[in-house]
C-alpha positions, 0 to 999 in steps of 0.5 A: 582730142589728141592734138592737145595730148602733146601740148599740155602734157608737154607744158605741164609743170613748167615755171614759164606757164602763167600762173592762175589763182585756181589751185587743185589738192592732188589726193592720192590715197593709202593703201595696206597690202601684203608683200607679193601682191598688188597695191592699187591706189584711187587718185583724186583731185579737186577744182582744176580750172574751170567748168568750161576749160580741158584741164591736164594734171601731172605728178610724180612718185618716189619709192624704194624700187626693191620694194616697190614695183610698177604695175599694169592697170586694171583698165588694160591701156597697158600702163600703170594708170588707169584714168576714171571715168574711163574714156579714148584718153592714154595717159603718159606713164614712165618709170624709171629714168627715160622721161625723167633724167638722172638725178638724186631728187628725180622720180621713180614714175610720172604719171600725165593725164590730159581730159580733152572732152570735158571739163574737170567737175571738182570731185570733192565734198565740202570737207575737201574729201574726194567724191570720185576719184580721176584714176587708178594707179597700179603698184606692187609690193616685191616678195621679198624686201618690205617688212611687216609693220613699215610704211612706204612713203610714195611721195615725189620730189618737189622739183626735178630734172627733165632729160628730154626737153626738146633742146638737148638740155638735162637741166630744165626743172619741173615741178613734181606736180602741176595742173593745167588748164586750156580752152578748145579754141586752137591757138589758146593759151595753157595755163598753169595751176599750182597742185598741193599734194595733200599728206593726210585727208581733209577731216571734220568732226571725231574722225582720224584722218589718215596718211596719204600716198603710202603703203603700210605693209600688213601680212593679212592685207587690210584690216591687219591693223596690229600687222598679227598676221590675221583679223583678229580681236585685237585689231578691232579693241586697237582700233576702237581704243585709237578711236577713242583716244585711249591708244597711239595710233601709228600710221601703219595702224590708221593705215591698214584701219582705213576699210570702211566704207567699202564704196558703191560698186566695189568688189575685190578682184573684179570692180576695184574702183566701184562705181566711183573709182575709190574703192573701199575706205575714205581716208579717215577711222571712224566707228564705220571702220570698227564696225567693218572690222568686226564683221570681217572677223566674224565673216560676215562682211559682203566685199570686205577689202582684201589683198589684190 
């Protein structure tokens, strides 16, 4: 395994790979939280490669570092992500700008992993919605700095410039985000596939859909959908009343609504990914997320989401 780590998280991203016709959704899901606390967020991605292929996959974040911070990984590899299904596998995790150079349009963190025991299995329903999720990503929310109500934006840069090449140079560019793809016989070619960075998640039916790859900051944690303070009865009628189309729904609304359904396996502080690494909430409101809602009002909820 590790004599593909370096190769393919060192290719990832870079223009000169051949392109291939497969193409992955990079699905990193939004998360409510209250400043001072800790913000971990479910990453997915769907058909890298092919069923007989290692697959490696790489992105990148941009944040405001006041508000927000780099965390450690409730898997313990010491990093800030946490790949899942865990496995010997250590992902490459740099903030900061050690791996990414200087620049106004670099990221704050890059995040690079490589499978090398399995092929990807595409991990997504026939909506496009994530079935399982490829990791955790820990963040935080400073103290002090982020509002009650704003949503923070996580989102990288298109392109960006990399400070160690090998070759003295600062000026390669790499995409912000990029699959790649190989086979287990020494000396294959690395293969690059494109990744799109999904802005809100892939819907059907009467559901809401609900922004990606941000933090709505909320005082109680989820569920304060009119960022009150609390669970109240107002969360509930702005949530039901979106629902129903008889009120605008912000981002941070649709965001901090998001509870539902709280995953297999979830339980706050102790199993945060469940049995299939996403936790709690699917990235859509619907009358499941009302209905949750209620029940944590009343306290009646079992492992309802709660600040980590």
């Amino acid at each position: 395994m590790r004599k593909y780590v370096v190769p393919i998280v060192a290719l990832l991203g870079i223009a000169l790979l051949t392109p291939q016709s497969n193409a992955a959704n990079l699905i990193i899901k939004s998360r409510a939280a209250s400043a001072g606390t800790n913000v971990i967020l479910p990453v997915a991605a769907t058909a890298i490669g092919g069923t007989t292929q290692l697959w490696g996959l790489d992105f990148t974040l941009n944040f405001d570092t006041t508000k927000v911070g780099v965390g450690t990984d409730p898997g313990g590899n010491g990093s800030a992500f946490s790949p899942f299904p865990v496995g010997t596998e250590v992902p490459v995790v740099v903030s900061g700008t050690t791996f990414v150079g200087t620049g106004a349009t670099n990221p704050n963190l890059y995040v690079g992993i490589v499978r090398g025991t399995s092929p990807f299995v595409t991990t997504a329903n026939a909506v496009g919605q994530p079935t399982s999720s490829i990791g955790l990503l820990r963040l935080t929310l400073a103290a002090t700095g982020p509002v009650a109500g704003e949503v923070i934006d996580l989102a990288g840069p298109a392109t960006y410039n990399v400070a160690n090449t090998g070759d003295g140079s600062t000026t390669n560019s790499r995409a912000g985000n990029t699959g790649a793809t190989s086979d287990a016989t020494a000396g294959s070619a690395v293969v690059a596939e494109p990744v799109t960075v999904l802005a809100t998640m892939p819907v059907s039916g009467t559901v809401m859909s609900v922004p990606l790859h941000k933090i709505a900051v909320a005082p109680a944690g989820p569920g304060d959908v009119v960022a009150g303070g609390g669970i109240a009865v107002g969360d509930i009628a702005k949530l039901a009343n979106g629902l129903l189309g008889k009120s605008a729904m912000t981002d941070y609304n649709k965001i901090a609504g998001d509870v539902a359904p709280n995953g297999a396996g979830y339980v706050p502080h102790t199993n945060y990914g469940g049995t299939a690494g996403l936790s709690y909430g699917d990235g859509t409101i619907s009358v499941g997320d009302v209905a949750l809602l209620a029940k944590m009002k009343l306290g009646t909820a079992t492992n309802a989401p709660v600040n980590e």
